[in-house]
N, CA, C and O atoms as a Tripos MOL2 file, in Angstrom:
@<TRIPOS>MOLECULE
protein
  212   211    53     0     0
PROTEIN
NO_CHARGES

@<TRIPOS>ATOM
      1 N           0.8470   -1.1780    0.0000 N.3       1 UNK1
      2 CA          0.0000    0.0000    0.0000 C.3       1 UNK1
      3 C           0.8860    1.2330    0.0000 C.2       1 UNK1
      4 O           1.9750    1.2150    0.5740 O.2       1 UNK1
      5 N           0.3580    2.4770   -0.7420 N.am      2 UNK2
      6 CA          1.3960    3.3980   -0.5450 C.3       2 UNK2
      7 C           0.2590    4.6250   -0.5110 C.2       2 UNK2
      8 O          -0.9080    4.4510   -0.8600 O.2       2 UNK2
      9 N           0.6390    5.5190   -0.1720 N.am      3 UNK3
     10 CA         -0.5410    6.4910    0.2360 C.3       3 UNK3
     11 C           0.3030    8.1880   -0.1540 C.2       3 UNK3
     12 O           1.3370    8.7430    0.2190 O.2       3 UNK3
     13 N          -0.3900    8.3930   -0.7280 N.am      4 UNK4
     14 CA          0.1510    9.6910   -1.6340 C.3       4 UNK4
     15 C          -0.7800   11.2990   -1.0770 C.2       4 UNK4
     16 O          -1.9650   11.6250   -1.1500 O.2       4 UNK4
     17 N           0.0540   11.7650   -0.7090 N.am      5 UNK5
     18 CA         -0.4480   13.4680    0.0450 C.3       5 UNK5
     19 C          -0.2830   14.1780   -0.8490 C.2       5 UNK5
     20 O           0.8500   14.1800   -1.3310 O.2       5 UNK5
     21 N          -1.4500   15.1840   -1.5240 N.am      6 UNK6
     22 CA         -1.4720   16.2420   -2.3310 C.3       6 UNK6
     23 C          -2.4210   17.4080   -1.6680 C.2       6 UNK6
     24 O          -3.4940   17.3040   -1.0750 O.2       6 UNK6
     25 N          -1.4970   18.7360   -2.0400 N.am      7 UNK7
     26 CA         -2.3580   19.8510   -1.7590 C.3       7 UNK7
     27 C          -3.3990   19.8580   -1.8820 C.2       7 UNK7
     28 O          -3.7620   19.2590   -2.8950 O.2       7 UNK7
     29 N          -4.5080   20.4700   -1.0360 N.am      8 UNK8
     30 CA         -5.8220   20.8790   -1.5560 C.3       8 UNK8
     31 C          -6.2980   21.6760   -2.1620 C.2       8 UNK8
     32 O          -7.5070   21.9050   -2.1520 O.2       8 UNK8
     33 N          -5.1580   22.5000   -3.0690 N.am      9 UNK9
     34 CA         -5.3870   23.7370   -3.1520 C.3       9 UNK9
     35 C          -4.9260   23.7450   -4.7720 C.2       9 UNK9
     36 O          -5.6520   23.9220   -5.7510 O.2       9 UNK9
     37 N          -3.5680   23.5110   -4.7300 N.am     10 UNK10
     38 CA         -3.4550   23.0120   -5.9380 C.3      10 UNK10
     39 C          -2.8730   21.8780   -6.6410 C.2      10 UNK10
     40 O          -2.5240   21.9050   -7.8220 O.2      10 UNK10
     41 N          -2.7970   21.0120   -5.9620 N.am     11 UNK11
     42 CA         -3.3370   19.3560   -6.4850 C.3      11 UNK11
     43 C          -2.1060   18.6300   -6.6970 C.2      11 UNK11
     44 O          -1.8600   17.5190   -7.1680 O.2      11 UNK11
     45 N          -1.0790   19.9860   -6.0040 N.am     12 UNK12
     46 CA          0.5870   19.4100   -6.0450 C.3      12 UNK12
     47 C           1.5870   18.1790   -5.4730 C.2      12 UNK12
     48 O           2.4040   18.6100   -4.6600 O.2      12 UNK12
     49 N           1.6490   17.2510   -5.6430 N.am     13 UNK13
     50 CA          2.1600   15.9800   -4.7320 C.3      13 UNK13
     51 C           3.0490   16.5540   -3.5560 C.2      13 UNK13
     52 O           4.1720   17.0010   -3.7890 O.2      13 UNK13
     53 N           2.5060   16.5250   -2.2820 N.am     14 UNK14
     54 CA          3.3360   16.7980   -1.4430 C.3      14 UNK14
     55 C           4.4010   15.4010   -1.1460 C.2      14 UNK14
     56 O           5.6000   15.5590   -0.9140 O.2      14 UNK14
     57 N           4.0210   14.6180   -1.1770 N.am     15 UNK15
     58 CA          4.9280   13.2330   -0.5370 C.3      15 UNK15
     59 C           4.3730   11.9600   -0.9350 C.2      15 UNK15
     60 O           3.1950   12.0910   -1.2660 O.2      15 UNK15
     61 N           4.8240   10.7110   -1.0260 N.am     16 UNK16
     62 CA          4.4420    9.3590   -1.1270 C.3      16 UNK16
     63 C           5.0100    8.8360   -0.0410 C.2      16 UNK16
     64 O           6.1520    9.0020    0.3860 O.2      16 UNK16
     65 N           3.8740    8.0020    0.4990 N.am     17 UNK17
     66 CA          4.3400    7.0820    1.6780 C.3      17 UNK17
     67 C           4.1790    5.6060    1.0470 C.2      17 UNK17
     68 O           3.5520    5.2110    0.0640 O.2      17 UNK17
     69 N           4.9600    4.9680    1.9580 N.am     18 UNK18
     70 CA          5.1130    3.2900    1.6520 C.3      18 UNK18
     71 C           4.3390    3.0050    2.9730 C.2      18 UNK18
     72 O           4.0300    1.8140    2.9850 O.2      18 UNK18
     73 N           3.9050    3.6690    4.1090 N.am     19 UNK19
     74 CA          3.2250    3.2810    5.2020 C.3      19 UNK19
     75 C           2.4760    4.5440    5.8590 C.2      19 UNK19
     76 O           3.1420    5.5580    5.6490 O.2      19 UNK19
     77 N           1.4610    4.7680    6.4900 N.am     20 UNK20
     78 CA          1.1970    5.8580    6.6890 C.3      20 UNK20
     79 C           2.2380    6.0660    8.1070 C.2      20 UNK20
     80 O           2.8230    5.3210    8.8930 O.2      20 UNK20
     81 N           2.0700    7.5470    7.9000 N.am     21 UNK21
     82 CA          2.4550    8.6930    9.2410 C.3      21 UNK21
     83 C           1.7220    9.7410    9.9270 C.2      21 UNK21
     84 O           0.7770   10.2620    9.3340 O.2      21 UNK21
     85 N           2.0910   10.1890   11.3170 N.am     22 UNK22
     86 CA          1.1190   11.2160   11.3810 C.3      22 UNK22
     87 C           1.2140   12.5430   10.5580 C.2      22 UNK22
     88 O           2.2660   12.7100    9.9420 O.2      22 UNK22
     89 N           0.1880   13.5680   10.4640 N.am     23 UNK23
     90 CA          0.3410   14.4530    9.7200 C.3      23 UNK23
     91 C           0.8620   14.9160   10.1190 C.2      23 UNK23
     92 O           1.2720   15.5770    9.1640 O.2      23 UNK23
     93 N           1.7140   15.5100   11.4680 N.am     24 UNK24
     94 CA          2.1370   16.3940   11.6780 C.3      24 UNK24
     95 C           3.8910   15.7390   11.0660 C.2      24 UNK24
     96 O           4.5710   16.6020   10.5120 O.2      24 UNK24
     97 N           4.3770   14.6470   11.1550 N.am     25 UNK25
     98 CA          5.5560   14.2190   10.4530 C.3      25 UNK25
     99 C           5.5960   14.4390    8.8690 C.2      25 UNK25
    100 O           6.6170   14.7350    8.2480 O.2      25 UNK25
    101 N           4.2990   14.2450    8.2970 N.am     26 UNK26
    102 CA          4.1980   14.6600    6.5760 C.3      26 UNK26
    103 C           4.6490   16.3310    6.4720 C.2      26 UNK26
    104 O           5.3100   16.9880    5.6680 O.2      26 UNK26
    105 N           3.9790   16.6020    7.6280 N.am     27 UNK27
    106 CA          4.2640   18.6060    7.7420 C.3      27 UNK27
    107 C           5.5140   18.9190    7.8920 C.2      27 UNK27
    108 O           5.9460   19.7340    7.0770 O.2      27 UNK27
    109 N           6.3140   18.4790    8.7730 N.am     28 UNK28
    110 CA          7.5100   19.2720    9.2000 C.3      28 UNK28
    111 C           8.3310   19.5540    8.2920 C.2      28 UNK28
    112 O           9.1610   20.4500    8.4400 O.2      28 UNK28
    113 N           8.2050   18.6150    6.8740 N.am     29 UNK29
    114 CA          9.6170   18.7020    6.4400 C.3      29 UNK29
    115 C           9.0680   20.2770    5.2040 C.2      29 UNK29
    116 O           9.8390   20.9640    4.5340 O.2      29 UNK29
    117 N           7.9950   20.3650    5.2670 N.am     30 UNK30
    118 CA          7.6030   21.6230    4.7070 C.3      30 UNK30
    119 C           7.1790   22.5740    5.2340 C.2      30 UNK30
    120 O           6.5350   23.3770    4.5600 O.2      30 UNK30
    121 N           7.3820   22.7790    6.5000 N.am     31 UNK31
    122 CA          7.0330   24.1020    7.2910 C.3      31 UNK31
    123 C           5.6200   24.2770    7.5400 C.2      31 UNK31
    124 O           5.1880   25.3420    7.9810 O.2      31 UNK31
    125 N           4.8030   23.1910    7.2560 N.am     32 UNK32
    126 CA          3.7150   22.9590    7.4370 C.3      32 UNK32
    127 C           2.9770   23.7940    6.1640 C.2      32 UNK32
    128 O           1.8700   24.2800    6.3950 O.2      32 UNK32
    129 N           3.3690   23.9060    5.2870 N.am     33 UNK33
    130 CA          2.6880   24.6570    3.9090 C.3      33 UNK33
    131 C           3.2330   23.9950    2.6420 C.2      33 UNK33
    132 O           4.2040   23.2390    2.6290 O.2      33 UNK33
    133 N           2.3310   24.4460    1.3200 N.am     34 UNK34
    134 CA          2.4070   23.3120    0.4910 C.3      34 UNK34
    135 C           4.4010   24.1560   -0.7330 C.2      34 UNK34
    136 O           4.6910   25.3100   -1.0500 O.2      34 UNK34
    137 N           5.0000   23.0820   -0.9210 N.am     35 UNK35
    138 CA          6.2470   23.5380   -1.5000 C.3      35 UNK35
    139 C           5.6650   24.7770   -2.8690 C.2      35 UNK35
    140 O           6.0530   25.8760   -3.2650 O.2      35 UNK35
    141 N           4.6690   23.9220   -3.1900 N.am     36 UNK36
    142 CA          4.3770   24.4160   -4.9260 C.3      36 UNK36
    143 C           3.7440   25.8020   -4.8170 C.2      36 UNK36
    144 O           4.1890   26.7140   -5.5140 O.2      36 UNK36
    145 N           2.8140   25.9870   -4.0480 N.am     37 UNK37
    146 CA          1.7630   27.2640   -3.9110 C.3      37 UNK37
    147 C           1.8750   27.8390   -2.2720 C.2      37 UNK37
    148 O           1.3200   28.9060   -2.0090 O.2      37 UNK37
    149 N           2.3710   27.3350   -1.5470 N.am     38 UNK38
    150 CA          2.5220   27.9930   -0.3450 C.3      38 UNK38
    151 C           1.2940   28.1510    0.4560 C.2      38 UNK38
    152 O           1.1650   29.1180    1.2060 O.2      38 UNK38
    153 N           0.4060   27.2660    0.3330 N.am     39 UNK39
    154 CA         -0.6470   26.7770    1.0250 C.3      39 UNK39
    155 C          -0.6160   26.5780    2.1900 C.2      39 UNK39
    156 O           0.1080   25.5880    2.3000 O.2      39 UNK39
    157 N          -1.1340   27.0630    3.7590 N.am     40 UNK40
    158 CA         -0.7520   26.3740    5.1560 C.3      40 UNK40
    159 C          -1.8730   25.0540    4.7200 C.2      40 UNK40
    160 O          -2.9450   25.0630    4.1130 O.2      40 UNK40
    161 N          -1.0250   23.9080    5.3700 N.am     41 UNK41
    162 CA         -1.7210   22.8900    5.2920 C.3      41 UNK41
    163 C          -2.2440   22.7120    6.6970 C.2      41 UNK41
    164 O          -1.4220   23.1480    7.5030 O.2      41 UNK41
    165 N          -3.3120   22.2280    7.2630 N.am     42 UNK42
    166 CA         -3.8600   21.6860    8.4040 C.3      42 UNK42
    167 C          -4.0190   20.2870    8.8490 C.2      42 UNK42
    168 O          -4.3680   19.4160    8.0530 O.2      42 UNK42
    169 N          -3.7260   19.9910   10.3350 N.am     43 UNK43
    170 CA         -4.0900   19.0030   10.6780 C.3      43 UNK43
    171 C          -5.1430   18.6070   11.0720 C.2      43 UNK43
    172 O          -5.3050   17.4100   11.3080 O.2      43 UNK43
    173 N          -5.9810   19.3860   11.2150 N.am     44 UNK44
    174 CA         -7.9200   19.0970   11.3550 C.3      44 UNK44
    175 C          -8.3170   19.1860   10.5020 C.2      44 UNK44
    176 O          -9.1990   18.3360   10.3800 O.2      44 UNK44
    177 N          -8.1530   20.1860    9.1060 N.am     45 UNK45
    178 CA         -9.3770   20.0260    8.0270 C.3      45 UNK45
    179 C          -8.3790   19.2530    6.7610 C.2      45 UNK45
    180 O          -7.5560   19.8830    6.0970 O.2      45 UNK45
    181 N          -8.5780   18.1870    6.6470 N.am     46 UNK46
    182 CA         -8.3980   17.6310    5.7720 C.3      46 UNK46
    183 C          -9.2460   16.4050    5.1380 C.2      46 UNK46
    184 O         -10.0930   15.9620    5.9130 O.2      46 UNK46
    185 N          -9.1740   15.7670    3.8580 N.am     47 UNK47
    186 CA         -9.8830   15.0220    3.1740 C.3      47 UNK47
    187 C          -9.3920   13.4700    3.0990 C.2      47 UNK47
    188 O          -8.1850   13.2380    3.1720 O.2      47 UNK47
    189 N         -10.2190   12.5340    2.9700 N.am     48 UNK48
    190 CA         -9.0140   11.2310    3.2810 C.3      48 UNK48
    191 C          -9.9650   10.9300    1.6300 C.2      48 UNK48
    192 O         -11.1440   11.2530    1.4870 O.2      48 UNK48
    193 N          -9.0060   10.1790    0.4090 N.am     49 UNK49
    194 CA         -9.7700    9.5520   -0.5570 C.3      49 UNK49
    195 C          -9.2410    8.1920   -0.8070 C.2      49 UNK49
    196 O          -8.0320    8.1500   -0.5790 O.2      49 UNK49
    197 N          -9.5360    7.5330   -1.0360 N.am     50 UNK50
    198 CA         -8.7140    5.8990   -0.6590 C.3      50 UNK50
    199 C          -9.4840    5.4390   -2.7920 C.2      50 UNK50
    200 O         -10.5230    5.6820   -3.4060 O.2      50 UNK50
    201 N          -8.2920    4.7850   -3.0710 N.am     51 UNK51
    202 CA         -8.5260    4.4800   -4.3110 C.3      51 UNK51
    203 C          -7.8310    3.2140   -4.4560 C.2      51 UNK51
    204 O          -6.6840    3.0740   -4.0320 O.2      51 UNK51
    205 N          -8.4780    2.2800   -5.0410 N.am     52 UNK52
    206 CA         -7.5630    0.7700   -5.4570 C.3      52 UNK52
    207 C          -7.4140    0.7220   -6.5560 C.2      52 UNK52
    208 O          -8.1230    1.0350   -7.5130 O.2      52 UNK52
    209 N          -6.0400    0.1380   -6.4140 N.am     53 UNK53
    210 CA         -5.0650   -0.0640   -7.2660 C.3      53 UNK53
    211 C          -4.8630   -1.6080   -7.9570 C.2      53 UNK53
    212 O          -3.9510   -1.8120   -8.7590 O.2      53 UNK53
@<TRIPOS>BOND
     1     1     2 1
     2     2     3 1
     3     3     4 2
     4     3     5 am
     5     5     6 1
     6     6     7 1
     7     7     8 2
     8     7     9 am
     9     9    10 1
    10    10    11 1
    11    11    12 2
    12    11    13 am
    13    13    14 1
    14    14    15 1
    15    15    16 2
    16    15    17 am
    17    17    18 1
    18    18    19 1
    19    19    20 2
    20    19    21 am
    21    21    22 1
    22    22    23 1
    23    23    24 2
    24    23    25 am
    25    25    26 1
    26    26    27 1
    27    27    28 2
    28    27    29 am
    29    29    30 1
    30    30    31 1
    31    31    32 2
    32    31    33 am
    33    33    34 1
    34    34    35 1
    35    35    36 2
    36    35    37 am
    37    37    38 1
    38    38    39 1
    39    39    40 2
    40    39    41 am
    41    41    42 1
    42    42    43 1
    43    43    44 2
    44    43    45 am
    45    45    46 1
    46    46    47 1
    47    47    48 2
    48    47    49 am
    49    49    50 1
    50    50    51 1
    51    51    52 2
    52    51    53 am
    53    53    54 1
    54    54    55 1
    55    55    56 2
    56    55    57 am
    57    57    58 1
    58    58    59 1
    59    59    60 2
    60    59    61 am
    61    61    62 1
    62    62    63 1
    63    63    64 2
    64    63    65 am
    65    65    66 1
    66    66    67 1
    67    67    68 2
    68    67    69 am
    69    69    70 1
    70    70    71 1
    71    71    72 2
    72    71    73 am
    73    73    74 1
    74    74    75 1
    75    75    76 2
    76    75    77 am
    77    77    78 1
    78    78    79 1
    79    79    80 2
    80    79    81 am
    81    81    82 1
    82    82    83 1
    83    83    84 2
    84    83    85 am
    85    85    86 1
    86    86    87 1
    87    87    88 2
    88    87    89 am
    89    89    90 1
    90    90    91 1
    91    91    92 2
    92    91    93 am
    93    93    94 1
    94    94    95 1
    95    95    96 2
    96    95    97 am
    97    97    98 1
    98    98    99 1
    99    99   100 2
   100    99   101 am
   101   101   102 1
   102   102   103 1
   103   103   104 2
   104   103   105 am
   105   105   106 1
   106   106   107 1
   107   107   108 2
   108   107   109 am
   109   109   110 1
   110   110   111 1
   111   111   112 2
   112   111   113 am
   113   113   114 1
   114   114   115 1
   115   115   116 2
   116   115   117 am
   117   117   118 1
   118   118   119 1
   119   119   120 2
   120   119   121 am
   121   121   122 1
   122   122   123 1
   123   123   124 2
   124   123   125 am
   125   125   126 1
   126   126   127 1
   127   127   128 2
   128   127   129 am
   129   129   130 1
   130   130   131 1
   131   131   132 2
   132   131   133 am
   133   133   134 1
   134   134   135 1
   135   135   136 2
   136   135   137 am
   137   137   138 1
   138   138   139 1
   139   139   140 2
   140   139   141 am
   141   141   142 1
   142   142   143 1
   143   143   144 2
   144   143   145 am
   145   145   146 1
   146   146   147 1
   147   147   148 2
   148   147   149 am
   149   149   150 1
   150   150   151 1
   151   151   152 2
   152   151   153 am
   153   153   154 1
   154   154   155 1
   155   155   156 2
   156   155   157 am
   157   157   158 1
   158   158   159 1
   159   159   160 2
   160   159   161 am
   161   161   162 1
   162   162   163 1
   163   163   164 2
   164   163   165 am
   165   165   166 1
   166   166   167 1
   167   167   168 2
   168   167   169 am
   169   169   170 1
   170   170   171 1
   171   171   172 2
   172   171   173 am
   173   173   174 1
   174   174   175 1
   175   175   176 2
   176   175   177 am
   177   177   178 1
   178   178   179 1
   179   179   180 2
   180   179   181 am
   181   181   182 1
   182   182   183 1
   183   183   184 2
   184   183   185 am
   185   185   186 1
   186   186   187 1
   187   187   188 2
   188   187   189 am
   189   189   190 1
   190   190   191 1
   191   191   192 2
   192   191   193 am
   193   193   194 1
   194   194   195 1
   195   195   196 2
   196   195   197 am
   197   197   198 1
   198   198   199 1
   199   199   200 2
   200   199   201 am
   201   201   202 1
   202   202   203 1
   203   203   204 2
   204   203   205 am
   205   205   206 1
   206   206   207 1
   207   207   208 2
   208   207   209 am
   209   209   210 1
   210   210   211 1
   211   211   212 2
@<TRIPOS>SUBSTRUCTURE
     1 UNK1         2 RESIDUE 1 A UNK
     2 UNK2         6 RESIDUE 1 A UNK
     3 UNK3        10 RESIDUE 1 A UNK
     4 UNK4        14 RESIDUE 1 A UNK
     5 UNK5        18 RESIDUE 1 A UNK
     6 UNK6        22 RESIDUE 1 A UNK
     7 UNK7        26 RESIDUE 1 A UNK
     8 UNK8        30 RESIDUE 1 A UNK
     9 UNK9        34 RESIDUE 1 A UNK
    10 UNK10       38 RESIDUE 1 A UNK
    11 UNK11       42 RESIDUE 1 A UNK
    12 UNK12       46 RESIDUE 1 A UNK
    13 UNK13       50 RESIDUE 1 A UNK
    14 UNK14       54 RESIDUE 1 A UNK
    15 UNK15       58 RESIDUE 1 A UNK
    16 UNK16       62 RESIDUE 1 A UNK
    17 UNK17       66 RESIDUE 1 A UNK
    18 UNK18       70 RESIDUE 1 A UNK
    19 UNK19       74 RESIDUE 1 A UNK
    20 UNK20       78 RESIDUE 1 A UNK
    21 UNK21       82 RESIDUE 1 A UNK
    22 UNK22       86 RESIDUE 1 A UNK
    23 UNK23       90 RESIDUE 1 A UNK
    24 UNK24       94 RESIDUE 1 A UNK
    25 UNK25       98 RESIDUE 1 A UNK
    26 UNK26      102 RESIDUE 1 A UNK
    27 UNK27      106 RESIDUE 1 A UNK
    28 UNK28      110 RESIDUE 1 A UNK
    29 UNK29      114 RESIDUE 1 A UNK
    30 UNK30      118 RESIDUE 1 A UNK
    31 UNK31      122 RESIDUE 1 A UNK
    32 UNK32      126 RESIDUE 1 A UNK
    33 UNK33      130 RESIDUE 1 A UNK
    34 UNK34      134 RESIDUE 1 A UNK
    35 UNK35      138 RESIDUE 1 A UNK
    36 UNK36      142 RESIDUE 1 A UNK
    37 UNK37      146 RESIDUE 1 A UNK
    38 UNK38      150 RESIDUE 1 A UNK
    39 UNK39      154 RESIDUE 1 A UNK
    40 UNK40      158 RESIDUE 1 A UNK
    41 UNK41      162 RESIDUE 1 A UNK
    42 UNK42      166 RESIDUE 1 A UNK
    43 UNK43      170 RESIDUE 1 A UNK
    44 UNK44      174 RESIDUE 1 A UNK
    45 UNK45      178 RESIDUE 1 A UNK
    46 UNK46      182 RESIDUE 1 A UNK
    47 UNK47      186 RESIDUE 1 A UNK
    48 UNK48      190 RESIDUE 1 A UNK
    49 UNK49      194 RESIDUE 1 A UNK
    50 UNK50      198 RESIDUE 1 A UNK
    51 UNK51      202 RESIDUE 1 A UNK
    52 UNK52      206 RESIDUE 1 A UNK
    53 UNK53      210 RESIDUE 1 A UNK
């Protein structure tokens, strides 16, 4: 399983995981905002979409 984080804002791949993590570990390594558009990302409002592969 690998689980893939993209902005909500503009649809930019933040990271691929091979296992999940908490969000706040997906955040740190970006200052908690998105690299591409500079989006603050949040740890309460977010979307989960699960798709098989």
């Amino acid at each position: 399983m690998s689980v893939e984080i993209t902005c909500g804002k503009c649809g930019e791949k933040i990271t691929n995981m091979k296992m999940l993590k908490s969000l706040k570990d997906v955040m740190n390594p970006t200052n908690g905002k998105c690299p591409s558009c500079g989006q603050k990302l949040s740890t309460s409002e977010f979307s989960l979409d699960v798709q098989e592969k």
